[in-house]
KOLNUVEX-678053 format. One record per residue (C-alpha): residue number from 0; residue in one letter; z, x, y. Coordinates in steps of 0.05 Angstrom, whole numbers, plus 5000, padded with zeros to 4 digits. Example, Ala and Ser with C-alpha at 12.3 -4.5 7.8 and 13.67 -1.06 7.14 Angstrom:
BEGIN
<rec pos="0" code="A" z="5156" x="5246" y="4910"/>
<rec pos="1" code="S" z="5143" x="5273" y="4979"/>
This chain:
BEGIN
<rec pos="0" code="X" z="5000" x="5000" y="5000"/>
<rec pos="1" code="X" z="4977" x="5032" y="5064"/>
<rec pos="2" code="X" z="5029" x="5029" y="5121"/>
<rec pos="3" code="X" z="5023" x="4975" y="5173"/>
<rec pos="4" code="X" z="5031" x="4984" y="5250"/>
<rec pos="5" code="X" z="5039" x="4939" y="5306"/>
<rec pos="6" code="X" z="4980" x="4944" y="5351"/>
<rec pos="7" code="X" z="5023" x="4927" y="5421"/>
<rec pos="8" code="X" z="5078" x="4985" y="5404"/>
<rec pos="9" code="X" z="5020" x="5028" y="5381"/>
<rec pos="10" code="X" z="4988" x="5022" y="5449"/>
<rec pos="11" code="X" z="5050" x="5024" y="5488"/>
<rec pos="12" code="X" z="5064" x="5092" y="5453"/>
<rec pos="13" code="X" z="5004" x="5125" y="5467"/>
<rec pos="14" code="X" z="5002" x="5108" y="5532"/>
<rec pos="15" code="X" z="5076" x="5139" y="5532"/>
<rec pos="16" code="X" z="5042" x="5204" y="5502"/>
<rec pos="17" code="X" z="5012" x="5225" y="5567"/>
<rec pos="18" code="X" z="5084" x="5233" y="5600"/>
<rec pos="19" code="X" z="5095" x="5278" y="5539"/>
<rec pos="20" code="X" z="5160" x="5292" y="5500"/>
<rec pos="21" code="X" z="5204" x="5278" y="5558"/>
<rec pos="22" code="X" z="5184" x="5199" y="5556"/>
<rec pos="23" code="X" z="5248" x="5163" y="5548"/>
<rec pos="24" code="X" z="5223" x="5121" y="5492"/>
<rec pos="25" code="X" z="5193" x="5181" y="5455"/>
<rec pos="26" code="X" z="5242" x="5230" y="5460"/>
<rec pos="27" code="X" z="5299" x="5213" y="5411"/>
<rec pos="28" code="X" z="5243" x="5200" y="5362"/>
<rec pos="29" code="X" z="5199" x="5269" y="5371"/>
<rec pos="30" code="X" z="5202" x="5311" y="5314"/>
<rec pos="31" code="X" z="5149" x="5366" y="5346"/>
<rec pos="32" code="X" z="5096" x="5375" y="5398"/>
<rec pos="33" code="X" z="5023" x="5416" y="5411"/>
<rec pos="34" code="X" z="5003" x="5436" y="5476"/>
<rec pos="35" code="X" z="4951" x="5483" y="5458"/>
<rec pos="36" code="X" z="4880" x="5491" y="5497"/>
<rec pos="37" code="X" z="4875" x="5432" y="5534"/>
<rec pos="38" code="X" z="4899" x="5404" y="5457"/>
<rec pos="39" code="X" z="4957" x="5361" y="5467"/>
<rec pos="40" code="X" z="5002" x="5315" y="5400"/>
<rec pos="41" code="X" z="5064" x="5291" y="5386"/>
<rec pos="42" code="X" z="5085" x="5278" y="5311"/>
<rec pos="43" code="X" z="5149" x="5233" y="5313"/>
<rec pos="44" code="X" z="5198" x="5236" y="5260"/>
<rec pos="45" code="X" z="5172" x="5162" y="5227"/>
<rec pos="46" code="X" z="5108" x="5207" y="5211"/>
<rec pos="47" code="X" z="5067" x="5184" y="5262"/>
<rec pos="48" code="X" z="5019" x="5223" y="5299"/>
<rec pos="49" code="X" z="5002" x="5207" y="5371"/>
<rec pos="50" code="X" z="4938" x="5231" y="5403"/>
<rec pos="51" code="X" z="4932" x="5221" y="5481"/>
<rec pos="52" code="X" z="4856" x="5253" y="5500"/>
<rec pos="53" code="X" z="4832" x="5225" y="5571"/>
<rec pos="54" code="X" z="4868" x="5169" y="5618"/>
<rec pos="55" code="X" z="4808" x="5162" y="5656"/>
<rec pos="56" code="X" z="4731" x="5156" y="5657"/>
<rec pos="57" code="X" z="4730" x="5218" y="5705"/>
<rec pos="58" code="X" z="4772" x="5272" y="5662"/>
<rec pos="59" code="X" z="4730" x="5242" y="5592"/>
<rec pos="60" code="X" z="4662" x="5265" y="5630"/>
<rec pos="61" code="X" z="4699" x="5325" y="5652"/>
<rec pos="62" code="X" z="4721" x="5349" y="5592"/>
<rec pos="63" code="X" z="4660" x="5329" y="5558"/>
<rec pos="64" code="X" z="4617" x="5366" y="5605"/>
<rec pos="65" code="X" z="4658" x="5431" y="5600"/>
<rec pos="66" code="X" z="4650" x="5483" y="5550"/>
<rec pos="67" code="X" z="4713" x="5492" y="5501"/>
<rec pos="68" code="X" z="4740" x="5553" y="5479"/>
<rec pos="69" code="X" z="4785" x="5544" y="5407"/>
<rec pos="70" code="X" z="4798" x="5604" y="5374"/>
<rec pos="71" code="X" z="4762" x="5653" y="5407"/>
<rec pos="72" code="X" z="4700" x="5606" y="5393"/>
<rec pos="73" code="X" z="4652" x="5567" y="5455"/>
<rec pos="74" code="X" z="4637" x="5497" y="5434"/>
<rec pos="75" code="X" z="4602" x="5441" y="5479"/>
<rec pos="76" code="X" z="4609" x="5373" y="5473"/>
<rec pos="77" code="X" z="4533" x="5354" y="5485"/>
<rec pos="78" code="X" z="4504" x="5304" y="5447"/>
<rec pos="79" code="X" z="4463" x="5349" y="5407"/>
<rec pos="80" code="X" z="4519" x="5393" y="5369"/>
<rec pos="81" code="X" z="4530" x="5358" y="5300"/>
<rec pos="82" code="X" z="4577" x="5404" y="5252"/>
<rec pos="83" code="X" z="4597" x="5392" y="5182"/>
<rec pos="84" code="X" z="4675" x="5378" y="5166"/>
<rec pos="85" code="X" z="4709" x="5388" y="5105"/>
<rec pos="86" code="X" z="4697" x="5331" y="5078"/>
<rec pos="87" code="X" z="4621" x="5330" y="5087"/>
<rec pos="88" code="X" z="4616" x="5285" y="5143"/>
<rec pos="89" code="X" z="4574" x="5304" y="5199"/>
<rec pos="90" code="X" z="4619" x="5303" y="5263"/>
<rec pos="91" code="X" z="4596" x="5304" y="5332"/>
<rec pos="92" code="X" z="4618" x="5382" y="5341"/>
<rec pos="93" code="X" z="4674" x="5384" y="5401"/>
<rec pos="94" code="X" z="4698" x="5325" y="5376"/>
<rec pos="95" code="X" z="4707" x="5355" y="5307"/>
<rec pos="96" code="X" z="4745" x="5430" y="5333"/>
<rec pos="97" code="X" z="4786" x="5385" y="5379"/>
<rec pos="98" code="X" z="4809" x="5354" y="5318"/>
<rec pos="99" code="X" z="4820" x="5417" y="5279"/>
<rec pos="100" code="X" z="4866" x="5450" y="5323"/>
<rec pos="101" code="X" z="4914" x="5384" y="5314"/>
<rec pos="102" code="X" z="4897" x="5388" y="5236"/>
<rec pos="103" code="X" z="4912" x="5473" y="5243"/>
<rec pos="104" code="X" z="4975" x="5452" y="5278"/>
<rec pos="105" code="X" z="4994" x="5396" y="5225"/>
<rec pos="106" code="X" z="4984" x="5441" y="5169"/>
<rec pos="107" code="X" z="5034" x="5504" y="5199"/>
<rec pos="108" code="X" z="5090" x="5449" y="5211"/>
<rec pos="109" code="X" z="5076" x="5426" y="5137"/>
<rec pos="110" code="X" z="5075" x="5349" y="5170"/>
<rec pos="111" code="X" z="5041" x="5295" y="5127"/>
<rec pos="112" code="X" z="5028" x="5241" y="5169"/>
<rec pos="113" code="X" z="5028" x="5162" y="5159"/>
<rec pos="114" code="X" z="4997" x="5137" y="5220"/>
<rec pos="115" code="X" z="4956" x="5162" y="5272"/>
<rec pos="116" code="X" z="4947" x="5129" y="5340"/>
<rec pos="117" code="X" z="4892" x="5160" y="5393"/>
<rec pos="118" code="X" z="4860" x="5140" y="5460"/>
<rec pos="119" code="X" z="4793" x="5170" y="5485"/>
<rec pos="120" code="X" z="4789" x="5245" y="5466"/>
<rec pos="121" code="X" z="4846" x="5232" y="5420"/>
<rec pos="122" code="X" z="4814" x="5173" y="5392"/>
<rec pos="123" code="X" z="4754" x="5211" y="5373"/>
<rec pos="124" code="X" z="4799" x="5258" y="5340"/>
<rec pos="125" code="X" z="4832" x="5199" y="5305"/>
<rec pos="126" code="X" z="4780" x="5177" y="5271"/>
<rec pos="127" code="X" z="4764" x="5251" y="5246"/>
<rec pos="128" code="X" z="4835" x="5246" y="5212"/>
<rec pos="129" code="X" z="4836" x="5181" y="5188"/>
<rec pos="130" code="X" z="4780" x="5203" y="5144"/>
<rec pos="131" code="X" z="4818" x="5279" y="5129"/>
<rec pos="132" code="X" z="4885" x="5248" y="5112"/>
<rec pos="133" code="X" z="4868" x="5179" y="5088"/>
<rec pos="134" code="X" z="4916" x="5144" y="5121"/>
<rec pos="135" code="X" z="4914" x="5081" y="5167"/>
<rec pos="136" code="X" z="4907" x="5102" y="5249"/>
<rec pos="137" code="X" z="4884" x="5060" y="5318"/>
<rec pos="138" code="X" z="4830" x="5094" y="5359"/>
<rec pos="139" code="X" z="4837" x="5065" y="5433"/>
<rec pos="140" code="X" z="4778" x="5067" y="5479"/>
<rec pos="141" code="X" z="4745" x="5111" y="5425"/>
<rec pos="142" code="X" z="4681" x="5149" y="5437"/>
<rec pos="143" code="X" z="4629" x="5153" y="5384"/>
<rec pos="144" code="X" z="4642" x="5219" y="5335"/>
<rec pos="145" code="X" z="4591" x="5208" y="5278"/>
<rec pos="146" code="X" z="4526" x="5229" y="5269"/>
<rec pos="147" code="X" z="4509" x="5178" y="5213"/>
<rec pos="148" code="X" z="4525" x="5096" y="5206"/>
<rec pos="149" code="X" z="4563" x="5061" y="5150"/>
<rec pos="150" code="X" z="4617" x="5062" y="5117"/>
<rec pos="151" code="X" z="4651" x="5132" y="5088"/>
<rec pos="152" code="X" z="4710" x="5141" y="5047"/>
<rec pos="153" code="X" z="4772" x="5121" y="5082"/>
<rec pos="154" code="X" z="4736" x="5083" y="5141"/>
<rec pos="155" code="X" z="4771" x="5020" y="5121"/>
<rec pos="156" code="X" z="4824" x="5045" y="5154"/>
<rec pos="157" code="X" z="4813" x="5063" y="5221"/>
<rec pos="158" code="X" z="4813" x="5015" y="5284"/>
<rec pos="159" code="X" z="4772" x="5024" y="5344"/>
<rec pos="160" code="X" z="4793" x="4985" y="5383"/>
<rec pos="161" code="X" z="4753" x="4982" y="5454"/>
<rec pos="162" code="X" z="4735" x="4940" y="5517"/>
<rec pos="163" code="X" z="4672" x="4922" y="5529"/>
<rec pos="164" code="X" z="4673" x="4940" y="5595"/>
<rec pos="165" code="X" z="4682" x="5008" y="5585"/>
<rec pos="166" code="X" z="4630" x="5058" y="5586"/>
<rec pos="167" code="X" z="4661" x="5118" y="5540"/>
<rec pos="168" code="X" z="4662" x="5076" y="5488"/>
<rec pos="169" code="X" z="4589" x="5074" y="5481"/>
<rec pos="170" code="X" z="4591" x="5157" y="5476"/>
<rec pos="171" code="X" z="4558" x="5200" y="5459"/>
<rec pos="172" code="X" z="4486" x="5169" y="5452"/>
<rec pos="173" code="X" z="4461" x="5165" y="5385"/>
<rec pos="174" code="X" z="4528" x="5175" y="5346"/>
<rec pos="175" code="X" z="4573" x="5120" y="5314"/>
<rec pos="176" code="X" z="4642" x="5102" y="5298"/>
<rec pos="177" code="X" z="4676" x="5102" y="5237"/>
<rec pos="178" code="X" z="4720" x="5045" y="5210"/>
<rec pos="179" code="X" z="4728" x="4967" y="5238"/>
<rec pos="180" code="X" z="4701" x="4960" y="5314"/>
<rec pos="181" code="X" z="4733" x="4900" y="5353"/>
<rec pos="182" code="X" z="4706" x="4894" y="5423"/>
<rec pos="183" code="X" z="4759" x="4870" y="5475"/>
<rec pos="184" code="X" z="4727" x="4821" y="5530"/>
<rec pos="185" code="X" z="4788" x="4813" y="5583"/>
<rec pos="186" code="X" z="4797" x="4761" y="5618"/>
<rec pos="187" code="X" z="4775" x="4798" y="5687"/>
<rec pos="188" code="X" z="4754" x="4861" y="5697"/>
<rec pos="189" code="X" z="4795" x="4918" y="5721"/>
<rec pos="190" code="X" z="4769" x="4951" y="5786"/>
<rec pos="191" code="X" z="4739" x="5010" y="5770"/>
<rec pos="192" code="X" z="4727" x="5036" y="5700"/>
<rec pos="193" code="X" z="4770" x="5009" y="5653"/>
<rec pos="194" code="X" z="4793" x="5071" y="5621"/>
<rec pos="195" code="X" z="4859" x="5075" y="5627"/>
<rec pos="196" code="X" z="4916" x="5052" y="5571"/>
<rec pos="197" code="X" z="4946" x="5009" y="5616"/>
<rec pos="198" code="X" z="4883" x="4970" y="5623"/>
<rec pos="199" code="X" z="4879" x="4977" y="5541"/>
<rec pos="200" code="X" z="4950" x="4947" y="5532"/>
<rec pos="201" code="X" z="4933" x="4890" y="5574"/>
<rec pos="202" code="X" z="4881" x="4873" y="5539"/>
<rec pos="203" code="X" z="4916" x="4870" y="5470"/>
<rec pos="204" code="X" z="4966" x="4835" y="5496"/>
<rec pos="205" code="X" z="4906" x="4775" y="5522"/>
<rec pos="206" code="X" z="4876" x="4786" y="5460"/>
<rec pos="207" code="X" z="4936" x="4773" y="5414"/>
<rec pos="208" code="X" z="4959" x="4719" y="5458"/>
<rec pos="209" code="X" z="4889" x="4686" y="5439"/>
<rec pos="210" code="X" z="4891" x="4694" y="5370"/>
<rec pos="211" code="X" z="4826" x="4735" y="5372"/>
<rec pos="212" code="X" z="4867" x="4805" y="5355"/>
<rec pos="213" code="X" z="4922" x="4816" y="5296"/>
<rec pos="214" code="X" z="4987" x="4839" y="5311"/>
<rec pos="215" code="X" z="4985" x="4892" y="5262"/>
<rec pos="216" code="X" z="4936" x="4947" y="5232"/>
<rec pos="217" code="X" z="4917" x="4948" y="5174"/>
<rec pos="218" code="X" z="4924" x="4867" y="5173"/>
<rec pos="219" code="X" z="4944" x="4830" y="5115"/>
C-alpha cells in the first residue's frame, strides 16, 4: 500500500520550504537539509522529501536560461539536451542533474524516502524521483521533464498538479510529464503570472471545495 498525503498540507509545506529549515512549522520536524549549487531539500523526519525550485515565473526563466555547473560539469537547460537516467528514461538534461545532486545527497544521509512534494524546478525533479524511488510524490506547477509520452514504470504515482494559467507548466516545448495531470482553472486569475505557491494553494483549496480535486494523493 503506497502512502497517502493530503494535498492542502502538502502544498502548505512546500510553500513553507522556501523560508527553509527555520519555518516554524518545519522545524521541529526537519531531520536534514541541502543547500548545495543553487540545489536546495529538506527531508523531514516522517520521510518526506520537500523540493522548493522557483516561486516565480521570472527566477524559473532565469534559472532555465543560465548554465549550471554540478560537479565540476556545465549543463544547460535548453530544450534540446535530452540525457539518459538510470533507469533508462530519457530526461530533459538540467532537469535530470538537478535531480541527481538531491538523489547524491539522499544516498550519503542513507534516507529512504516515502513521499516527495515539489513545486516548479523542484517539481521537475519530483517527478525524476518518483520514478527512481517508486514512491508516491505531488509535482506543483511542474514543468515538462520527459522526452517521450506515456506511461513508465512508477508514473501512477506522481501528481502534477498545475493551473492552467500558468505558462511554466507548458515547459520545455516538446517534452512531457510523467504520471496523472490535473489542470486547475481558478476561479479568477491572479495578476500576473500565476507562479507562485500561494497562488497554487489557493487553488487546491477552490478546487477541493468543488469537489473537482481529492483531498489526498494517491486517492482511494
Amino acid at each position: 500500500m503506497s502512502h497517502r498525503y493530503d494535498i492542502m498540507r502538502a502544498a502548505k509545506m512546500i510553500e513553507a520550504a522556501y523560508v527553509g529549515p527555520t519555518h516554524r512549522s518545519l522545524r521541529q520536524h526537519l531531520h536534514a537539509s541541502l543547500d548545495d549549487n543553487d540545489v536546495q531539500a529538506l527531508y523531514l523526519r516522517q520521510d518526506i522529501l520537500l523540493i522548493p525550485g522557483s516561486n516565480s515565473v521570472a527566477d524559473y526563466l532565469k534559472f532555465n536560461l543560465r548554465v549550471l555547473n554540478i560537479g565540476g560539469k556545465r549543463y544547460r537547460l535548453s530544450d534540446d539536451d535530452t540525457e539518459q537516467g538510470a533507469s533508462g528514461t530519457m530526461w530533459h538534461q538540467g532537469f535530470l542533474h538537478f535531480s541527481k545532486v538531491i538523489y547524491d545527497w539522499i544516498e550519503r544521509e542513507n534516507l529512504q524516502p516515502k513521499y516527495i512534494i515539489g513545486h516548479s524546478l523542484g517539481a521537475a525533479a519530483t517527478q525524476v524521483l518518483v520514478r527512481t524511488y517508486g514512491v508516491p510524490g505531488i509535482a506543483f506547477a511542474a514543468p515538462r521533464p520527459r522526452r517521450n509520452r506515456g506511461a513508465i514504470k512508477h508514473s501512477e504515482l506522481c501528481l502534477c498538479l498545475n493551473r492552467d494559467d500558468d505558462p511554466v507548466c507548458d515547459l520545455p516545448l516538446n517534452f512531457h510529464h510523467m504520471g496523472k495531470i490535473h489542470r486547475a482553472r481558478a476561479r479568477r486569475s491572479a495578476f500576473g503570472p500565476s507562479h507562485k505557491m500561494k497562488h497554487y494553494r489557493r487553488v487546491v483549496d477552490e478546487q477541493q471545495t468543488g469537489g473537482v480535486l481529492f483531498k489526498k494523493w494517491p486517492p482511494e
